[in-house]
C-alpha positions in Angstrom: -13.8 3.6 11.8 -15.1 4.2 8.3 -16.5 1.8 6.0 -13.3 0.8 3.5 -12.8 -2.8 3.7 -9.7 -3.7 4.8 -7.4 -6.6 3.3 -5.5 -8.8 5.5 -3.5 -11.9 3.7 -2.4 -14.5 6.3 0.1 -16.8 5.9 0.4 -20.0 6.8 3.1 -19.2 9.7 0.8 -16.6 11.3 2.1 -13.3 9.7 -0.3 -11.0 8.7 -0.2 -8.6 5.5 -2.1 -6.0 4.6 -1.7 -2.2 3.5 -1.7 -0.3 6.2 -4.1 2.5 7.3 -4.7 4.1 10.6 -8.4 2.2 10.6 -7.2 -0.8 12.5 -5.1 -0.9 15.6 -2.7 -3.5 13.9 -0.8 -4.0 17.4 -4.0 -5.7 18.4 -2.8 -8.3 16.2 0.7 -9.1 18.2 4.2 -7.6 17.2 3.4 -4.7 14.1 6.4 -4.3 11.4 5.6 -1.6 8.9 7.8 -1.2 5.7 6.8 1.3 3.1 5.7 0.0 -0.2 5.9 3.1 -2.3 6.1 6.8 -2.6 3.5 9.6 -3.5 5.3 12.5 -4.7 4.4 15.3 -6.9 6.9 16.2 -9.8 8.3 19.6 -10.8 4.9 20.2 -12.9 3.2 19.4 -9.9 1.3 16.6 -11.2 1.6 13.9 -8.4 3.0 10.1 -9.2 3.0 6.8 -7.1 6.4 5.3 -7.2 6.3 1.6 -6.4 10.0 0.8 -6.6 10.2 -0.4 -2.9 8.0 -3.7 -4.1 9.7 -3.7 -7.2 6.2 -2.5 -9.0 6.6 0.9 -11.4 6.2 4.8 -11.3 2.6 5.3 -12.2 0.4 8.9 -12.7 1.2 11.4 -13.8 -2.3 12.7 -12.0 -3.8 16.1 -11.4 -4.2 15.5 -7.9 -2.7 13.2 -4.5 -5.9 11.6 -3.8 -6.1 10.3 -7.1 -2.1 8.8 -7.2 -3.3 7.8 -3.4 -5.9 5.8 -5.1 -3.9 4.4 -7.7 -1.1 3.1 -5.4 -3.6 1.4 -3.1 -5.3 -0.5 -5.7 -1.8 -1.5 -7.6 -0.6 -2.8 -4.4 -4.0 -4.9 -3.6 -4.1 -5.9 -7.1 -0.2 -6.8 -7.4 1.4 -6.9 -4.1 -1.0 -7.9 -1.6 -2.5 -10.7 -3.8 1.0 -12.7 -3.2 2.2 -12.4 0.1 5.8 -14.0 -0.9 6.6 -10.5 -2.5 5.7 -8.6 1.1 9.0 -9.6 3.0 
């Protein structure tokens, strides 16, 4: 496991949110339900963009490279989604 913190928001029913990365054996936790947050696609220039229209969020980048719209969707969706977990079901 590598040093990145992970983020877990916990309701008050039990369910557990977080953005998921191989890192932590979620099932460990009981029953796992994953449901994709966004997109990281590149575009016809290839300049790559994070498109957060599954959590209603926007289409942000354009960036040079994946990692970087990889980084970008990661912190939108602690910053925006994971902060309020009523927006995760």
């Amino acid at each position: 496991m590598n040093s990145e913190i992970i983020e877990l928001v916990i309701e008050p029913g039990g369910t557990a949110i977080c953005v998921y990365t191989d890192d932590l054996d979620l099932a460990r936790l009981g029953e796992v339900r994953v449901r994709r947050a966004s997109h990281c696609e590149p575009d016809e220039h290839g300049q790559w963009w994070a498109d957060l229209a599954p959590v209603d969020g926007p289409k942000i980048g354009p960036f040079n490279k994946r990692s970087e719209a990889l980084d970008a969707e990661v912190a939108w969706l602690r910053e925006h989604w994971l902060c309020c977990p009523s927006l995760a079901t």
